[in-house]
Every structure is written in C-alpha cells, then in structure tokens.
C-alpha positions in Angstrom: 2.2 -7.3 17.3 0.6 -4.1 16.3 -1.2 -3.6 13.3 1.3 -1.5 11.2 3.7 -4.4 11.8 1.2 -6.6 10.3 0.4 -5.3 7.6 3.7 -4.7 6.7 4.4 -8.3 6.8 1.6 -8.9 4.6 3.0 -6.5 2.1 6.4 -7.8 2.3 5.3 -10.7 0.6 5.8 -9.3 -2.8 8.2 -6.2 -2.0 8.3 -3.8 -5.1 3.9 -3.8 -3.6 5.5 -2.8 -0.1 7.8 -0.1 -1.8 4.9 1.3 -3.9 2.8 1.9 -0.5 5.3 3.0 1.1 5.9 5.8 -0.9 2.0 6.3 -1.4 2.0 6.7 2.5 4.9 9.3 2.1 3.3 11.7 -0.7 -0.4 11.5 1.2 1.6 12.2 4.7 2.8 15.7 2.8 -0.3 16.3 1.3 -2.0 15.8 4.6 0.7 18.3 6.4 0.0 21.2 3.4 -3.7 20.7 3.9 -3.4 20.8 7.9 -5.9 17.8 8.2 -7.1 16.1 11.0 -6.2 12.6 11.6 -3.2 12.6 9.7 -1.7 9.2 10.9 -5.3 7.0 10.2 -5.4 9.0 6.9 -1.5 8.2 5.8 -2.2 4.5 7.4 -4.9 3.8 5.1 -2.7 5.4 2.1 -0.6 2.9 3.3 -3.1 -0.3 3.4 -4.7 0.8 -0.3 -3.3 -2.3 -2.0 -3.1 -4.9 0.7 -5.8 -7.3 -1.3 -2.9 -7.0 -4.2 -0.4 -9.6 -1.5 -2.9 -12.6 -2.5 -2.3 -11.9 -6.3 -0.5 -14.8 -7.8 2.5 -13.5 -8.0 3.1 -14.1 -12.3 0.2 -11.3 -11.9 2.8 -8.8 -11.2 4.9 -9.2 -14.2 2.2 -10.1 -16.7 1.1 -7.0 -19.3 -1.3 -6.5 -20.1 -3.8 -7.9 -17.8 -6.5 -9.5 -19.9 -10.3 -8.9 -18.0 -10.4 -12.6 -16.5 -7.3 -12.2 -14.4 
C-alpha cells in the first residue's frame, strides 16, 4: 500500500477532514505551478498531510463550538 493510500485512509475516518485536505492539496498544487517550484508533488503531499493528527480527535470535537482551551 503506498503512502498516499494510507493516509487517505486515515483521513477518511472523519470525511468533511479528508475533503478539507483535499482541497488544501489542490489550492497549494496551483500556487506551487504559478511559483514554478521544485518539488511540487512532496510540497502538495504535505499540504495534503497538514491535519492528519486531527483523524484521532474525538469525533464530537468536530461539531463542538467553540472549543474551550482544555479540549
């Protein structure tokens, strides 16, 4: 399994978080293209990845607003 695969997996557990990076990796892959930088695919990849810790949030943690400091 490669590692894209994985870590979409991990996303999918909560998939508006999947849908959010997703479209993260889509704006950063155009800015990347304007700016003519190197390494676009590790750089669009790790746009991608930003919020991976946020798939081990308790999921209530998505819908509660606001956040108070402890959670």
């Amino acid at each position: 399994m490669n590692l894209l695969l994985s870590v979409k997996n991990i996303l999918s557990v909560h998939p508006p978080l999947e849908q959010h990076c997703s479209g993260v990796a889509r704006l950063t892959g155009k800015v990347v293209s304007c700016l003519n930088l190197a390494n676009r695919n590790e750089i669009v990849f790790a746009a991608y990845m930003h919020d991976i810790g946020k798939s081990a949030w308790p999921r209530e943690l998505f819908f509660k607003y606001p956040l108070q400091p402890y959670d």
